[in-house]
C-alpha positions as CSV (number, residue, x, y, z in Angstrom):
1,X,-23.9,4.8,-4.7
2,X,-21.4,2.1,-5.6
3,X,-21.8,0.1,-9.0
4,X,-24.4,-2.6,-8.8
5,X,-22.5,-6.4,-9.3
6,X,-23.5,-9.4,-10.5
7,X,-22.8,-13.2,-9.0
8,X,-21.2,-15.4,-11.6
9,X,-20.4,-18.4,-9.1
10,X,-21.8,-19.2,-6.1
11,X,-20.5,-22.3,-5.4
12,X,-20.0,-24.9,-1.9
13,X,-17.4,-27.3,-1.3
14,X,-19.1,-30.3,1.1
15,X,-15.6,-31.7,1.4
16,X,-13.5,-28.4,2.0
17,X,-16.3,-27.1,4.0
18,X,-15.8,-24.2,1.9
19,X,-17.8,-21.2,-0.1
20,X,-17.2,-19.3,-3.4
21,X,-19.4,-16.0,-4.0
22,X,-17.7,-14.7,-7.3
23,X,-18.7,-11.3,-8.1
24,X,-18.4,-8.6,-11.1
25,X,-19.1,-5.2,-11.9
26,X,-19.7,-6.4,-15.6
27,X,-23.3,-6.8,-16.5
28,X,-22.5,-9.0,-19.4
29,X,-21.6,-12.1,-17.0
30,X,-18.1,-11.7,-18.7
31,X,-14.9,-11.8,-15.8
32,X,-14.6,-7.9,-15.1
33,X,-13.8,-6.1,-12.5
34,X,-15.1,-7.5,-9.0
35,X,-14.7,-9.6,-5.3
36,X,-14.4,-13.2,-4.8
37,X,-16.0,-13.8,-0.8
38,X,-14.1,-17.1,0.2
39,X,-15.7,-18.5,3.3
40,X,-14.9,-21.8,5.8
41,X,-16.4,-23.6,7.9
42,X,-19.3,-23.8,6.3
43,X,-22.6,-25.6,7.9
44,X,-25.8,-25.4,8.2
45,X,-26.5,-24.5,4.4
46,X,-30.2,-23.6,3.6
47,X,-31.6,-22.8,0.0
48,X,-35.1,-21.9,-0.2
49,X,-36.0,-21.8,-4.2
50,X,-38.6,-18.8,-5.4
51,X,-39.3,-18.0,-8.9
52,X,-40.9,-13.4,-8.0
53,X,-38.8,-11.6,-10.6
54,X,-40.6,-8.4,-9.7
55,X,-38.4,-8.4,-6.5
56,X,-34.7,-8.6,-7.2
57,X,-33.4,-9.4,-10.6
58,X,-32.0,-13.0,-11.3
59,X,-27.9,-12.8,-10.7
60,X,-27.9,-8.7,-9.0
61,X,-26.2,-8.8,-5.7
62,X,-27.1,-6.8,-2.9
63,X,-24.4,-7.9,-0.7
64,X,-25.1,-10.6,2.4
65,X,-26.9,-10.0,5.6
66,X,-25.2,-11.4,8.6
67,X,-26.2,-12.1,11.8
68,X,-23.3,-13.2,14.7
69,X,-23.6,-15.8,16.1
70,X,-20.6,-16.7,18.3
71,X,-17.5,-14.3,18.4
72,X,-16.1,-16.3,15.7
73,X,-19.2,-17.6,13.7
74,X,-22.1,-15.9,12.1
75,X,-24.7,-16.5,9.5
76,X,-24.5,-15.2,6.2
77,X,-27.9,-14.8,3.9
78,X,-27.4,-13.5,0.3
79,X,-31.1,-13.7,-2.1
80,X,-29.6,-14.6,-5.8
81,X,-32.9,-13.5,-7.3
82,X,-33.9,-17.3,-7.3
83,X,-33.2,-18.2,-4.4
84,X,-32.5,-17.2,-0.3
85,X,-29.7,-19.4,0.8
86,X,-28.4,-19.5,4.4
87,X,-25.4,-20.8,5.4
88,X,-23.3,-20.6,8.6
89,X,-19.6,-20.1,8.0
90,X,-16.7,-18.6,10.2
91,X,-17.1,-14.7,11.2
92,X,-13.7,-13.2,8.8
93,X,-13.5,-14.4,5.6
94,X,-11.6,-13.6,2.9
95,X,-12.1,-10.9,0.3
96,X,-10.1,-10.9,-3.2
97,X,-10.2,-8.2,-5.9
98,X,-10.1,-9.1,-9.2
99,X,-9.2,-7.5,-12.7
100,X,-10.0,-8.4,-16.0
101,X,-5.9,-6.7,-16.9
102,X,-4.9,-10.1,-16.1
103,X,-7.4,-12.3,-17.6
């Protein structure tokens, strides 16, 4: 079972049309060892705010759900532990690894 990681930004540019999902395999919210999910074309965003702990703990990531929409767009869902958000975005995005060597 791989390591359980924790979102330290998750963050939308309205200008860029853009989307940040910064991850790390630190539980101390300190920059570690993790995967920064850069998406574009972002539309459609939808946050839906819940406050059940007893589900999903505030910050774990469980990695998205997505559902294709076109050959070249799909819907991405990730639950943050506070919220659900939705967002449409195009179908590859980018994956970076990072390191805290070269922090």
């Amino acid at each position: 079972m791989p390591e359980q990681q924790h979102i330290l930004y998750f963050t939308f540019d309205l200008i860029e049309c853009t989307c940040r999902v910064s991850l790390t395999n630190a539980s101390d919210e300190s920059i570690g060892d993790g995967r920064i999910y850069l998406f574009s074309e972002i539309g459609n965003i939808s946050v839906q705010r819940y406050h059940d702990s007893d589900e999903i703990t505030l910050g774990d990531f469980y990695g998205f759900e997505t559902k294709e929409l076109t050959d070249k767009r799909a819907e991405f869902r990730i639950d943050t532990g506070d919220s659900l958000v939705i967002f449409e975005a195009l179908t590859k995005y980018d994956v970076v690894k990072t390191s805290k060597e070269g922090k």
